[in-house]
C-alpha positions in Angstrom: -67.1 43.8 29.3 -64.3 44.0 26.6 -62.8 46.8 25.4 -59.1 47.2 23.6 -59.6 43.3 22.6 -59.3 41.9 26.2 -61.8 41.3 28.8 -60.9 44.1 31.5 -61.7 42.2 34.4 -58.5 40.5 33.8 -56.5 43.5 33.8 -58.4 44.1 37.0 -58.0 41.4 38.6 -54.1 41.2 37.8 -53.5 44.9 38.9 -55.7 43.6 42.1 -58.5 46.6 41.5 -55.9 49.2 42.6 -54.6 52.0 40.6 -50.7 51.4 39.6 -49.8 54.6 39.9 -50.8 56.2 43.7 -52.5 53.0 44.8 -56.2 54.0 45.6 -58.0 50.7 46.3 -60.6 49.6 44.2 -62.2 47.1 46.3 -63.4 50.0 49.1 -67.1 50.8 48.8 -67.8 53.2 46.0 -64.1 53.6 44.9 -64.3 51.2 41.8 -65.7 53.9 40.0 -62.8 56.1 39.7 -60.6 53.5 38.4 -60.3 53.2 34.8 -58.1 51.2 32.1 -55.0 53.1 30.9 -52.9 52.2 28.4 -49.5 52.2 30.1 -47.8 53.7 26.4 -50.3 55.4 24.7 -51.2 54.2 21.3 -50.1 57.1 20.1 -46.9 56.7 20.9 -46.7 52.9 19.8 -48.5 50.9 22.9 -50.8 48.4 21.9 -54.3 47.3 23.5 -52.1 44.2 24.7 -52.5 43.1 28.3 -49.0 44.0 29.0 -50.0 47.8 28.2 -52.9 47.7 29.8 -52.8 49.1 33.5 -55.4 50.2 36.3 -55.4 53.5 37.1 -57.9 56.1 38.9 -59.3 59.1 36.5 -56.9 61.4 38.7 -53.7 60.0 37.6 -54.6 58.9 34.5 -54.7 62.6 34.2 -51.9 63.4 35.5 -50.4 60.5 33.2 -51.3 62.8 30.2 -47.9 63.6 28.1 -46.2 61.1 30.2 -44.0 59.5 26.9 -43.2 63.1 26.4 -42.4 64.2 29.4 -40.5 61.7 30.7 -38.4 61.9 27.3 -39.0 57.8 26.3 -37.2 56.7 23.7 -39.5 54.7 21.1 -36.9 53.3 19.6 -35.8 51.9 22.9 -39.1 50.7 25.2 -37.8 50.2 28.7 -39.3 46.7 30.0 -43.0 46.9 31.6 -41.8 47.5 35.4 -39.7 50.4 34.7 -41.8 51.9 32.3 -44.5 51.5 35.1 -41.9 53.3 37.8 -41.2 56.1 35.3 -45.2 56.7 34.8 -45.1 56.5 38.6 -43.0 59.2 39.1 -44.2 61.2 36.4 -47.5 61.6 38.2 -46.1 62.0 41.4 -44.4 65.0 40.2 -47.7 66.7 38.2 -49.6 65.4 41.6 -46.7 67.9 43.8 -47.0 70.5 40.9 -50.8 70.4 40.8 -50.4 70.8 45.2 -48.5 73.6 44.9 -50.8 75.9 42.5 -53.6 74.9 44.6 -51.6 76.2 47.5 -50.6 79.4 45.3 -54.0 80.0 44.7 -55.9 79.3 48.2 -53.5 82.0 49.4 -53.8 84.8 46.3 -57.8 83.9 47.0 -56.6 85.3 50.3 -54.7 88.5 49.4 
C-alpha cells in the first residue's frame, strides 16, 4: 500500500493508528476506516509527500484541516518545526470543530421555532 512515495503503514504505525489532531483511535473495531493520510502542509502550499508531512488524521478533521495554512496565517517563508506546526493544525480544528458545534446548535433550535 504506497501512496505519496512511502509505504503508509509506516506513517501509521508512527502516528500509532490515531488521528493527530482529536485523537480517535484507530485500533477500535471498525474505526480504521475513518482515518486517512493528511499531508500536515499541503502541497499546495509547499509540504512534500515526505514522512515528516505525512500525518494520520480521521476524514472529520482532515476536514476541518481544510485552509488550515491560510487560516492560521503560516508564513512559507518561515515553516515552524513539525511539532508546532502539528499544535497549530490542532487548534485550528478545534476551533472549526467549536464553530461547526455551534451552527448545529443554531440550527437544531431555528428547526425548533
Amino acid at each position: 500500500m504506497k501512496k505519496y512515495g512511502v509505504n503508509n503503514w509506516d506513517i501509521y504505525v508512527r502516528d500509532k493508528c490515531v488521528c493527530q489532531y482529536c485523537g480517535l483511535n484507530g485500533c477500535e473495531f471498525g474505526k480504521w476506516r475513518q482515518l486517512t493520510i493528511d499531508h500536515l502542509l499541503p502541497e499546495n502550499s509547499g509540504g512534500t509527500n515526505e514522512p515528516p508531512n505525512l500525518i494520520v488524521a480521521c476524514n472529520r478533521c482532515n476536514q476541518l484541516k481544510e485552509n488550515f495554512v491560510k487560516g492560521a496565517n503560516i508564513n512559507l517563508n518561515n515553516i515552524p518545526p513539525r511539532d508546532e506546526l502539528i499544535k497549530m493544525a490542532r487548534d485550528y480544528v478545534d476551533q472549526n470543530r467549536k464553530k461547526d458545534q455551534e451552527i448545529e446548535a443554531f440550527t437544531a433550535m431555528m428547526r425548533e421555532l
